[in-house]
Residue, then its C-alpha position, 0 to 999 in steps of 0.5 A: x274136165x276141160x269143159x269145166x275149166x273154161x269159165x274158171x275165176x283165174x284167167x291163165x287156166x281159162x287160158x290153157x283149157x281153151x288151148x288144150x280143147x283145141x289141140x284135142x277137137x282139132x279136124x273134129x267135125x260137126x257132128x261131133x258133140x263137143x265142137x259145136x258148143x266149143x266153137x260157140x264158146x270162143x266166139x263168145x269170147x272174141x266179141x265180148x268188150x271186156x274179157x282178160x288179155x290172156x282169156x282173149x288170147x287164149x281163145x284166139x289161139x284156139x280158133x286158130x288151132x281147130x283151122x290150122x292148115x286151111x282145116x288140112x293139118x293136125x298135130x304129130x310126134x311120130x311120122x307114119x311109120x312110128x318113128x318118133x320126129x325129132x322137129x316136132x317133139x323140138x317144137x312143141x317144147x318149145x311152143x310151151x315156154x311161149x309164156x315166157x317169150x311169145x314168139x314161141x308160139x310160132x314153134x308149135x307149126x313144127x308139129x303139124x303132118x298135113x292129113x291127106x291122101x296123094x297119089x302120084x304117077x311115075x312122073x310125080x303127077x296126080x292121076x285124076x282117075x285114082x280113087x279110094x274108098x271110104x267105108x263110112x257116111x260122108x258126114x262123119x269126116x266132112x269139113x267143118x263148116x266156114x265160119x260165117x261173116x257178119x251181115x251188116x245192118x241196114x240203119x233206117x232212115x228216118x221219117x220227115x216231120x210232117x205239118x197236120x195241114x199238109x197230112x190233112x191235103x194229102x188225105x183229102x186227095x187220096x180219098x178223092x183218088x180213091x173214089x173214082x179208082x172205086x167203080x172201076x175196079x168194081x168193073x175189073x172184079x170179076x175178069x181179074x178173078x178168072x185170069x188168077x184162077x187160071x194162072x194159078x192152075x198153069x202156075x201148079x203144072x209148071x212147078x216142078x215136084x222137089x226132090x226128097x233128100x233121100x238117106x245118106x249114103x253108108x260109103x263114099x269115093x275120095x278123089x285124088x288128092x283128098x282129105x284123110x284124117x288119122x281117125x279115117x284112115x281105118x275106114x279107108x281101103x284101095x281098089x285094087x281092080x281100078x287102073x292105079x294101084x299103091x306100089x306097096x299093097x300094104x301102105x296106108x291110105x294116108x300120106x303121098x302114095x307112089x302108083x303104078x299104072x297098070x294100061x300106060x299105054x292109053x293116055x292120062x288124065x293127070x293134074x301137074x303139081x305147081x312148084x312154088x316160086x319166090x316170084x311174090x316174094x319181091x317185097x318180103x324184108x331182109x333176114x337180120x345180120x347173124x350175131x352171136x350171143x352168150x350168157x356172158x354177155x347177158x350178165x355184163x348187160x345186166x350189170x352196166 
C-alpha cells in the first residue's frame, strides 16, 4: 500500500508514504526485498532537478530514518521489559505535528533504543572474551551497505588542430622510422617468442589457485559489544560454559547485560568505556534566556 502511494499525483501523500516506509524498513538488510528498490527510489528523488519541496523533503527524512543512529538505532514505545516509555510516546506525538512547526522534527529522536548487545564486568567494562551465538546466516542481520560516493568524471582534453603540412612531415617520418625498426625486429621474432613461451609457464607456476567461496555459514559469534536488532534477538542465546556469563540466565540477549566471571583469578582482556567530555564543546552557542509565555500573550500580540 505504501509502495503504491510513492508516485502518488499530490506531493504531501508522497511525502508521508516515504516516511512511513522508512519508519517500517529501518535496520532492515539487503537482503530484504523491499530495501533495495526503496533505497533506489529516494535516491532518485534527491538528485532529480525538480521534485516538489515536500517530496524532496520527505525523501531526505527517509533516508535519514533508515541510517539513524550510524544504522544502530530503531524506533521504540515500550522499554525491554514491556513497559510503555513515556519520553518516546511524548516524542512521537509531537514529531507528528512537525507540519505545523518544523523543529518538531527533532522530537521523534526521543523514540530511538539503540539495538545492541553490551556485556559489562563487575567494574563496568566490556570483556573482550564474552561471545554470543546467533543461530542464523550471517547475511540475514548484516549491515547494510554504505552508500557509495560519486566518482567524479575526468573532462577530456581536447586535441590541437593539426596543419595537413605538418600531419603529412610526420607521417613521412614515421614511416622512414619504421623501415629501419623493421629488419630488426624480424631478427628479434624468434628469440622474443621462446622468452614469452617460458615466462608465460613460470607466470602459471607462480599464481596462486583462488579460493572458492564456499557456503555460507548456518551460524555465527557476536563479539562484545555487537549489533542485535529486535528480529534477531530470537536466534540470539548465550554460552553458558564460556568464562562470562548474564547475572540473570533469563535476560534477553539484547540491551547492556551485567557478567559474572566465573575464573577472576586469571587476568581480563577488557575494553575500558570512554566517558564523553565537554572538552569539544568550547565553541558551542550559549542556550537563549528563559522567558515565559501565555496565550494571553499571543492574543495581545495578535491584536496590536
Amino acid at each position: 500500500m505504501l509502495s503504491a502511494m510513492h508516485d502518488d499525483t499530490v506531493d504531501f501523500v508522497r511525502q508521508g508514504a516515504l516516511i512511513s516506509s522508512a519508519l517500517v524498513l529501518m535496520q532492515q538488510p539487503d537482503v530484504f526485498p523491499a530495501i533495495k528498490p526503496f533505497r533506489e527510489k529516494i535516491a532518485g528523488i534527491l538528485k532529480e532537478k525538480h521534485p516538489s519541496t515536500m517530496t524532496k523533503m520527505g525523501a531526505v527524512l527517509a533516508h535519514g530514518l533508515l541510517d539513524a543512529g550510524g544504522r544502530n538505532v530503531t524506533l521504540s514505545l515500550s522499554s525491554r521489559a514491556g513497559f510503555t516509555k513515556a519520553s518516546a510516546v511524548v516524542g512521537v506525538a509531537l514529531w507528528a505535528q512537525h507540519w505545523y512547526w518544523y523543529p518538531l522534527q527533532h522530537m521523534l529522536g526521543l523514540s530511538f533504543s539503540p539495538t545492541a548487545l553490551i556485556g559489562l564486568n563487575k567494574d563496568f567494562k566490556m570483556p573482550t572474551q564474552f561471545t554470543a551465538h546467533c543461530a542464523t546466516k550471517p547475511s540475514k542481520f548484516a549491515y547494510p551497505k554504505m552508500t557509495e560516493a560519486k566518482k567524479e568524471e575526468k573532462k577530456e582534453r581536447v586535441e590541437t588542430v593539426k596543419l595537413s603540412t605538418t600531419a603529412k612531415a610526420q607521417a613521412r617520418a614515421a614511416k622512414k622510422e619504421k623501415d629501419e625498426k623493421k629488419d630488426d625486429d624480424v631478427m628479434d621474432a624468434d628469440e622474443g617468442e621462446e622468452k614469452k613461451i617460458e615466462g608465460g609457464e613460470e607466470k602459471k607456476e607462480e599464481e596462486p589457485e583462488k579460493k572458492k567461496k564456499g557456503p555460507e555459514p548456518l551460524s555465527f559469534k557476536l563479539s562484545n559489544p555487537s549489533r542485535v536488532t529486535p528480529e534477531q534477538v530470537q536466534y540470539v542465546s548465550f554460552d553458558m560454559n564460556q568464562r562470562y556469563t548474564p547475572i540473570n540466565p533469563r535476560s534477553k540477549p539484547a540491551g547492556i547485560v551485567i557478567l559474572m566471571d566465573k575464573t577472576p583469578d586469571e587476568p581480563e582482556d577488557v575494553t575500558a568505556v570512554e566517558v564523553p567530555t565537554n572538552d569539544g564543546n568550547e565553541d558551542e552557542a550559549d542556550a537563549p534566556e528563559p522567558f515565559e509565555w501565555s496565550p494571553a500573550m499571543q492574543a495581545a500580540g495578535a491584536s496590536a
